[in-house]
DRENROPA-642965 format. One record per residue (C-alpha): x, y, z; residue number from 1; residue in one letter. Coordinates in pm, whole numbers. Example, Ala and Ser with C-alpha at 12.3 -4.5 7.8 and 13.67 -1.06 7.14 Angstrom:
# residues 2
east	north	up	kese	base
1230	-450	780	1	A
1367	-106	714	2	S
# end
This chain:
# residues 493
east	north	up	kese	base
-44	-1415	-1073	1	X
-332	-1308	-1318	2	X
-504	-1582	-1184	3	X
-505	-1476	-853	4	X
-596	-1148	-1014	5	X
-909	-1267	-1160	6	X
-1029	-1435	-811	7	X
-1015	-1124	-605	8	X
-1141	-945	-880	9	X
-1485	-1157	-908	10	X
-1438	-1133	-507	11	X
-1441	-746	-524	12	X
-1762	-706	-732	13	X
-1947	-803	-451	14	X
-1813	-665	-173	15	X
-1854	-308	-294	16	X
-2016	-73	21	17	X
-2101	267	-105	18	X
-2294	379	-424	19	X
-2384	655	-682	20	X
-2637	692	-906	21	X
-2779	436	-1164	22	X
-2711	357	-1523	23	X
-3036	451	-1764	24	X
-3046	268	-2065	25	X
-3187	615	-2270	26	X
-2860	863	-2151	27	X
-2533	783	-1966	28	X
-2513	991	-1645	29	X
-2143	1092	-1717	30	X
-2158	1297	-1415	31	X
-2216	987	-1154	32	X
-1907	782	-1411	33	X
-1702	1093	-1360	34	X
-1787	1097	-920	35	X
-1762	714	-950	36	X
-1435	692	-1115	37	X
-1252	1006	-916	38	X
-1352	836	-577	39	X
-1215	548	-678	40	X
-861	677	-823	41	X
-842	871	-447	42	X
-962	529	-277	43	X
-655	372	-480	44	X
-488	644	-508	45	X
-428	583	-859	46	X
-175	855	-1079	47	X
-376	826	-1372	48	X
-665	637	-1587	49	X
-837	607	-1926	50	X
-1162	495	-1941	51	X
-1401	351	-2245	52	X
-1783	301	-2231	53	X
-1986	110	-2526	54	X
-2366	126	-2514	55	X
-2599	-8	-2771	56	X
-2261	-80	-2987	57	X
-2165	220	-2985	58	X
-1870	412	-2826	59	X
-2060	689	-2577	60	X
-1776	792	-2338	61	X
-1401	833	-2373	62	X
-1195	1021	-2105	63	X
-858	1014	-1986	64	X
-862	1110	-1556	65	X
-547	1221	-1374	66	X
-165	1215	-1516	67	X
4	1020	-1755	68	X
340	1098	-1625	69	X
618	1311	-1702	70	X
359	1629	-1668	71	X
110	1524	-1910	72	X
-261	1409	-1861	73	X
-446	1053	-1977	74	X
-637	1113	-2262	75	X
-813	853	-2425	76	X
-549	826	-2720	77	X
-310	752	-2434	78	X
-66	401	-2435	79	X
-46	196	-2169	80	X
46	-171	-2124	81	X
-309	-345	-2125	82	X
-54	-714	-1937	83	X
-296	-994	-1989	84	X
-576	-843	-2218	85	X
-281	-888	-2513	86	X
-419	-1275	-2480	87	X
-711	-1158	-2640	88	X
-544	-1013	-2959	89	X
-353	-1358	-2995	90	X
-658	-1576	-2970	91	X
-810	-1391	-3239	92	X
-474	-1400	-3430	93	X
-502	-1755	-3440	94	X
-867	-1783	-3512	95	X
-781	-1594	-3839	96	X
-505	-1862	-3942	97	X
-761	-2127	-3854	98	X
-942	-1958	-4167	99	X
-701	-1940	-4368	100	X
-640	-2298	-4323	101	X
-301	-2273	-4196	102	X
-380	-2393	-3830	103	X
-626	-2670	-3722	104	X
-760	-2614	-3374	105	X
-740	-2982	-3237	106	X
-403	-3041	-3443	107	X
-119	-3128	-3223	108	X
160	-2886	-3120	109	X
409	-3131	-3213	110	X
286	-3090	-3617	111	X
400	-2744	-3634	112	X
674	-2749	-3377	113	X
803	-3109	-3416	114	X
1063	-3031	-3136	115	X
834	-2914	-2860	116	X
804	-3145	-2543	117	X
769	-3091	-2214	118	X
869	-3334	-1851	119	X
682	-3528	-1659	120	X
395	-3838	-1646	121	X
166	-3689	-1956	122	X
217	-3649	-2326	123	X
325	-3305	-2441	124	X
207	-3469	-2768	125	X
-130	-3442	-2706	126	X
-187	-3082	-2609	127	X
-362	-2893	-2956	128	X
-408	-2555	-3023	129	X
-754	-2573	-2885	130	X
-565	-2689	-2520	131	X
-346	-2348	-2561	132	X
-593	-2132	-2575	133	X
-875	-2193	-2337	134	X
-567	-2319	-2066	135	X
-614	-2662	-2066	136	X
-291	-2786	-2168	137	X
-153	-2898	-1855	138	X
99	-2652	-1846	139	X
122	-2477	-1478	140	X
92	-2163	-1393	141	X
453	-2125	-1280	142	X
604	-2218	-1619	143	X
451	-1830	-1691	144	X
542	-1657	-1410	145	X
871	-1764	-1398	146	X
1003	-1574	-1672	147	X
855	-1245	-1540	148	X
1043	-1307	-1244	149	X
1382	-1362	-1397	150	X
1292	-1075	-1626	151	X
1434	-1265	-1964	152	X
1587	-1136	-2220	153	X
1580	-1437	-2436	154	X
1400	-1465	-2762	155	X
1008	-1601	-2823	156	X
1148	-1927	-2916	157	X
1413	-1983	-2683	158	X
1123	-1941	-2425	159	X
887	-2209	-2545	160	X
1188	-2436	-2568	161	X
1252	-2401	-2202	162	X
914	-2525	-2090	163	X
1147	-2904	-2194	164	X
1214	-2903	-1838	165	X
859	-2854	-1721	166	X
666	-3118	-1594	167	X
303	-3128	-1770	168	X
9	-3108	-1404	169	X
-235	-3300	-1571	170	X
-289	-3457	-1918	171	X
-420	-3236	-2167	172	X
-745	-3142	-2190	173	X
-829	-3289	-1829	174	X
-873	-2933	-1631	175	X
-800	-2561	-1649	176	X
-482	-2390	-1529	177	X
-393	-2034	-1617	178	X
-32	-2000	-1758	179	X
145	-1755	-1958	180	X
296	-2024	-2135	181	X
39	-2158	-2336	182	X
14	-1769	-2493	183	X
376	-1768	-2566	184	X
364	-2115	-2774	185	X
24	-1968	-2945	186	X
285	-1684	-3025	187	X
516	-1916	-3215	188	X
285	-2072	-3388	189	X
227	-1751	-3546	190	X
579	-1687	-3649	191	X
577	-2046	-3777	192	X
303	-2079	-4004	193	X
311	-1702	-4089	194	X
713	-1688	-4138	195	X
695	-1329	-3988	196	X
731	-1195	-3669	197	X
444	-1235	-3418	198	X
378	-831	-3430	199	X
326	-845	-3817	200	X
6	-1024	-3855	201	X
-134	-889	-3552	202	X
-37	-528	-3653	203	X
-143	-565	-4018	204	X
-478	-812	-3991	205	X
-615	-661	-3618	206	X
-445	-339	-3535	207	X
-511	-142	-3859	208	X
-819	-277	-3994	209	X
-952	-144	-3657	210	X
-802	199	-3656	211	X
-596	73	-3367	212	X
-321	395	-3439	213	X
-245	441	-3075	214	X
-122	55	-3033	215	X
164	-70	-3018	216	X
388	-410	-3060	217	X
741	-269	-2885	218	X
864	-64	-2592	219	X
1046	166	-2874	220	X
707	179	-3028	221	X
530	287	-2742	222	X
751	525	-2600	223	X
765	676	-2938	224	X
368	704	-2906	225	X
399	846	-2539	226	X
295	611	-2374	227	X
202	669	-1968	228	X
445	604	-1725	229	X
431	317	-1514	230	X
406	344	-1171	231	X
479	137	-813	232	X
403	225	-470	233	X
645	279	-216	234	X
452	268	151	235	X
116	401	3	236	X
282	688	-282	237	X
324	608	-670	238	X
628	650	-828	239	X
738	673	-1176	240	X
934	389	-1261	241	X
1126	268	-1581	242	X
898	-69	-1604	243	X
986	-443	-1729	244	X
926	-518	-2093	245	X
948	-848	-2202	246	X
912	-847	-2610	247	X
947	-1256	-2599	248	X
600	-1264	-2378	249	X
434	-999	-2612	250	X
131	-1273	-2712	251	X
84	-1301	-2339	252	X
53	-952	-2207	253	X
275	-677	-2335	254	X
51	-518	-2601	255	X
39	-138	-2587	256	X
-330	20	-2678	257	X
-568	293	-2532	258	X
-896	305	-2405	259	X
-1011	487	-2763	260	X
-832	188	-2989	261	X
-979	-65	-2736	262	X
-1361	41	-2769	263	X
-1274	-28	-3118	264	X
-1182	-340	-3054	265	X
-1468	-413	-2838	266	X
-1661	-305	-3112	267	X
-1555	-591	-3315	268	X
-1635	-847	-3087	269	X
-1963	-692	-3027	270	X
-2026	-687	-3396	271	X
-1953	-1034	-3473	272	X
-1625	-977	-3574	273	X
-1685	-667	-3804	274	X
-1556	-327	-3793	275	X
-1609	-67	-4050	276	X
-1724	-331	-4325	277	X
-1429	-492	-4281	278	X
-1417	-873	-4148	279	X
-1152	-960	-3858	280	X
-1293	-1253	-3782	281	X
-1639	-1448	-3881	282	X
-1946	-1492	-3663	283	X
-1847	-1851	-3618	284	X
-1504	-1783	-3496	285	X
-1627	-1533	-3286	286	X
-1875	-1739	-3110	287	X
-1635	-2012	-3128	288	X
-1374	-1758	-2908	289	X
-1666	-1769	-2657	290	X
-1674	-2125	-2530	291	X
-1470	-2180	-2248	292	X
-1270	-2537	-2247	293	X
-1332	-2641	-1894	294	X
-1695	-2495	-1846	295	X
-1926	-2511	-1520	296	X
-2247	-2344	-1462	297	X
-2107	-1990	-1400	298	X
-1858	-1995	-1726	299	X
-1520	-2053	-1735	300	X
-1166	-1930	-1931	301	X
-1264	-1929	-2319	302	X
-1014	-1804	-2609	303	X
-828	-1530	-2481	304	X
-1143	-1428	-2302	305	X
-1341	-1519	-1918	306	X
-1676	-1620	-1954	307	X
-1912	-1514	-1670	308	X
-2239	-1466	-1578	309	X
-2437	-1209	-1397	310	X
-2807	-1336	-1351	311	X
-2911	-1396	-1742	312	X
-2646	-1195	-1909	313	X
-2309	-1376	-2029	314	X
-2004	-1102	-1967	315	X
-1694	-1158	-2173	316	X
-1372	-1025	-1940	317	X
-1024	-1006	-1860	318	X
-763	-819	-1635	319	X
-384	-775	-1690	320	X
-167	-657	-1487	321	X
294	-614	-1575	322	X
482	-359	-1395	323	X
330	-2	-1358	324	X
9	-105	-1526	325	X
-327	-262	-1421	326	X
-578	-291	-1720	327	X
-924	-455	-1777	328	X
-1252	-496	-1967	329	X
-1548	-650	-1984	330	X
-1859	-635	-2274	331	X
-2178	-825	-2357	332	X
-2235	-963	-2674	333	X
-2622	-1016	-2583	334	X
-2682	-672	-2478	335	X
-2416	-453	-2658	336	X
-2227	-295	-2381	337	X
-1845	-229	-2326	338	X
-1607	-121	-2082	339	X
-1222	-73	-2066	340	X
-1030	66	-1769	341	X
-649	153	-1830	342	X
-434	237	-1528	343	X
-98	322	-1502	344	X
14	189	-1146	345	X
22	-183	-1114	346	X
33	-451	-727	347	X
-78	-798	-703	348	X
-275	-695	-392	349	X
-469	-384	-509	350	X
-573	-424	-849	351	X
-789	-151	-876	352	X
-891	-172	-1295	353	X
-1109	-477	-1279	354	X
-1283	-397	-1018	355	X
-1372	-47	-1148	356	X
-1431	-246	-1483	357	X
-1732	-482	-1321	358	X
-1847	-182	-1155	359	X
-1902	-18	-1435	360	X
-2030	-363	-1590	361	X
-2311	-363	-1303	362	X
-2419	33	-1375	363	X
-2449	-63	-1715	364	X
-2676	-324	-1662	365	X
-2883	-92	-1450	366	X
-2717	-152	-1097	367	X
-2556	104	-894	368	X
-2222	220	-858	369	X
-2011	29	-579	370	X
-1715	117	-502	371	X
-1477	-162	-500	372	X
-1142	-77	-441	373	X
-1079	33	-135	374	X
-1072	-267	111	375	X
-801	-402	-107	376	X
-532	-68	-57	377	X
-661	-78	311	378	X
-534	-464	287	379	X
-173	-324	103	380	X
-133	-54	361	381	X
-184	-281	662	382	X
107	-480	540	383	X
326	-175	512	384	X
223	-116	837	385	X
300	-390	985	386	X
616	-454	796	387	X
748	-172	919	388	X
666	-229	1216	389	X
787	-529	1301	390	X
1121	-339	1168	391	X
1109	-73	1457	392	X
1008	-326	1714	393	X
1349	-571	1614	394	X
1567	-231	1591	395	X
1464	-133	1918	396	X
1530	-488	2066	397	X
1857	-421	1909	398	X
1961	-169	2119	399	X
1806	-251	2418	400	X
1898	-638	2415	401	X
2228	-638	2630	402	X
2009	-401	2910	403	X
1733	-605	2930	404	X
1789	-944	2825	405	X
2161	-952	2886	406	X
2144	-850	3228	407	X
1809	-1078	3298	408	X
2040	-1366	3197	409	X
2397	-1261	3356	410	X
2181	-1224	3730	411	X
1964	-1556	3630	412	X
2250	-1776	3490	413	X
2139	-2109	3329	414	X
2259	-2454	3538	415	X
2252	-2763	3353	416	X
2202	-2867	2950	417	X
1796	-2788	2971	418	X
1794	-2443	3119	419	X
2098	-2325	2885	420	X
1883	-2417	2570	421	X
1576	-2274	2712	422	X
1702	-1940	2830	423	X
2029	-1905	2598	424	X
1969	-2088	2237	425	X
1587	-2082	2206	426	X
1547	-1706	2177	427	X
1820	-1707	1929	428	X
1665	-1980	1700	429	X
1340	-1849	1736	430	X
1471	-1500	1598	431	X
1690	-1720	1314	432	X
1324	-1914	1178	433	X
1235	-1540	1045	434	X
1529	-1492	801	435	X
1534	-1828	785	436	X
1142	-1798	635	437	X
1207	-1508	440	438	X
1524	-1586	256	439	X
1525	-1955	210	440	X
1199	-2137	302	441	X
960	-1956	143	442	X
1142	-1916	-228	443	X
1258	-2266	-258	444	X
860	-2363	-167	445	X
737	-2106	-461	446	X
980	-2273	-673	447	X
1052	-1930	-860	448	X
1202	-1627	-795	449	X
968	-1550	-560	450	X
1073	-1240	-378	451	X
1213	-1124	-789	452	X
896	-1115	-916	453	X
663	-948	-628	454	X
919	-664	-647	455	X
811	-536	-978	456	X
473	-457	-787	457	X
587	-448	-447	458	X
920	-331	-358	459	X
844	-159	-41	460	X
663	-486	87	461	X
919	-726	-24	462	X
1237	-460	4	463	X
1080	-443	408	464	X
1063	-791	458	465	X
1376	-868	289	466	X
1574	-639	541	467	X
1346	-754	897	468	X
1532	-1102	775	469	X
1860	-899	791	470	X
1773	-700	1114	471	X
1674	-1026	1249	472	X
1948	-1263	1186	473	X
2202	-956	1307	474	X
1964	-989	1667	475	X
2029	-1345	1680	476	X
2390	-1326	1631	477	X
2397	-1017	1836	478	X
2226	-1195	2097	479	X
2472	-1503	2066	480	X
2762	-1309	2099	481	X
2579	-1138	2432	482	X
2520	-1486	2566	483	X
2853	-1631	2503	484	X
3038	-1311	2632	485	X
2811	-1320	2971	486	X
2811	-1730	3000	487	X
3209	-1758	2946	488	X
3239	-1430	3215	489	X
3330	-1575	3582	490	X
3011	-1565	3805	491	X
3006	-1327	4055	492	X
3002	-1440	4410	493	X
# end
């Protein structure tokens, strides 16, 4: 999913098709950031959003646009789920115990989990720590999203020793795929070498050394710190929702933070790994963070971190994305910038926050303003659209099928095998292939809980489809029944 994500994202940045203003390197035109950022909340229509803007290594803009929920506005002190940036905040986790000495980057799994395998043709013994976090364990992608779709309950542990059933894609170390999973093993390997909780390190060596007092490590925690609603769309309209919160995939993406305590931690990274005169992490881990594992030309997925590049500059990024909330950023080490967009509405279609982030990248680096995200909720509400109506079309067939179909066939009656399949059977299988598609084909071919998962982000889409199947396979029996009632009746003479 955050893969996907990350594509359409890079897509987006250059298919942008109006502007406003220019960045200037001496003073921030807040008032273009401020048009920029409204037209794109209406474009997305987007309930609220926190934004964060580093320049020269130093925070220069903080504001919170629109509502947090519940009758409140975004400030920039506001929570919200940041999903996949949490990835981030494990990496350097890690790095620090690499310090300390208690984990070795190439070191095998196996030496601090001695119980951990995996399925399949390749050697769950040679995937390292290294593998984990720049994604090139050979774990797929799937072994993630699965537990987001059955929306577990089970504990940090009890998830990494499911992946036994998982089947390694490729032998460690031979190619990049994104998963979840390799972030949830980093995050026992924190509890294991630590003997604490994953939230204790990261809250006590990251959080608070960066005066990170509006993040959080727990739903209870966040709501406790008011944080924004989530919200989903139902046919084009956010709604509040009481959003999925998996604590046993909190190294992966359910850190809580806002935009203020994020330029802080931007800051950080920009600084080598200082903040305050206080050391998170060295220069050499930091730059260490930076290299991806399977690089090309352009960059590649580093620790916790994308590597990309826009002409000579190298941008560090990432997006995230749970239920209700779409986050991103992006910064440059070589020329001191940061951004960090926080949103509080999440899809898998329109995934408005890392767009807006690379935007904002772009004016930064002296480009203008594009706006990015409206082809994408154009894309979304096509699909309603359409959805619904295909629904009104197979309603209306509904009623009008004995009319005009049943009478078509009672004064054309079928002779022989051929002409009874053709005009009596064929227009009932072809109506069965669409619930057949929808409720069996397509979820047994995603080999997850499919329709589950896109629900968190999509329930009109998936809530629409889900009943055309049912509207369609009541046509086709309809229409059987029709056909057997008018075949069976005596022919008039």
């Amino acid at each position: 999913m955050t893969k996907i994500i990350i594509v359409l994202a890079s897509f987006l940045l250059v298919t942008g098709a109006s502007s406003i203003g220019a960045a200037s390197a001496e003073e921030l035109d807040t008032d273009a950031i401020d048009a920029y950022i409204e037209s794109e909340m209406r474009a997305s229509r987007l309930p609220g959003l926190a934004l964060g803007i580093i320049q020269d290594g130093e925070i220069v803009y903080l504001k919170g646009y629109g509502s947090a929920g519940r009758g409140e506005p975004v400030t920039p002190e506001t929570p919200f789920i940041i999903g996949s940036l949490s990835k981030s905040f494990t990496a350097v986790a890690v790095k620090q115990l690499v310090e300390a000495g208690k984990l070795e980057l190439d070191a095998p799994v196996q030496g601090y989990l001695p119980w951990f395998t995996m399925a399949g043709d390749y050697d769950p013994g040679e995937i390292t720590v290294r593998h984990l976090l720049v994604q090139t364990s050979g774990i797929p992608n799937l072994a993630g999203v699965t537990t987001l779709a059955e929306d577990s309950a089970r504990s940090l542990e009890q998830e990494v020793r499911d992946l036994n059933a998982t089947a390694l894609e490729h032998r460690p170390g031979e190619a990049y795929i994104y998963s979840n999973a390799n972030y949830l093993i980093l995050g026992l390997l924190i509890e294991e070498v630590t003997g604490r909780s994953y939230s204790d390190p990261v809250r006590s060596e990251i959080l608070d050394p960066l005066d990170m007092g509006n993040s959080y490590l727990s739903r209870q925690e966040g709501e406790a710190g008011e944080m924004a609603a989530g919200h989903v769309r139902w046919f084009g309209f956010t709604s509040e929702t009481d959003v999925q919160y998996l604590e046993s995939s909190l190294p992966a993406g359910f850190i809580i933070s806002s935009a203020e305590d994020m330029c802080n931690y931007l800051l950080m990274h920009l600084n080598q790994g200082h903040y305050g005169g206080v050391e998170v992490l060295s220069k050499e881990s930091i730059e260490t963070m930076y290299q991806p594992g399977a690089a090309t030309d352009e960059g590649g997925y580093a620790m916790g971190l994308l590597k990309r590049k826009a002409g000579d500059t190298t941008i560090m990024n990432h997006d995230g994305s749970t239920q209700g909330f779409n986050a991103a950023m992006a910064f440059s080490p070589e020329e001191q910038w940061g951004v960090v967009v926080l949103t509080n509405t999440s899809g898998q279609i329109e995934i408005p926050a890392g767009a807006i982030t690379m935007g904002m990248a772009d004016f930064l680096m002296g480009n203008e303003l594009q706006n990015n995200s409206r082809l994408p909720f154009v894309i979304y509400l096509a699909l309603v659209f359409v959805i619904m109506a295909l629904l009104a079309l197979a309603i209306r067939s509904i009623i009008i099928l004995p009319r005009k179909w049943g009478q078509k066939l009672k004064a054309t009656r079928p002779r022989g095998f051929f002409s009874l399949i053709w005009k009596g059977a064929l227009p009932v299988l072809l109506e069965l292939l669409v619930p057949f598609m929808i409720l069996f084909y397509i979820p047994a071919g995603a080999g997850f809980p499919v329709w589950q998962l896109l629900a968190l982000f999509h329930p009109d889409l998936v809530y629409g489809l889900l009943l055309l199947a049912v509207v369609m396979l009541f046509k086709a029996l309809w229409r059987s029944y029709l056909a057997v009632k008018l075949l069976s009746a005596p022919a008039l003479t």
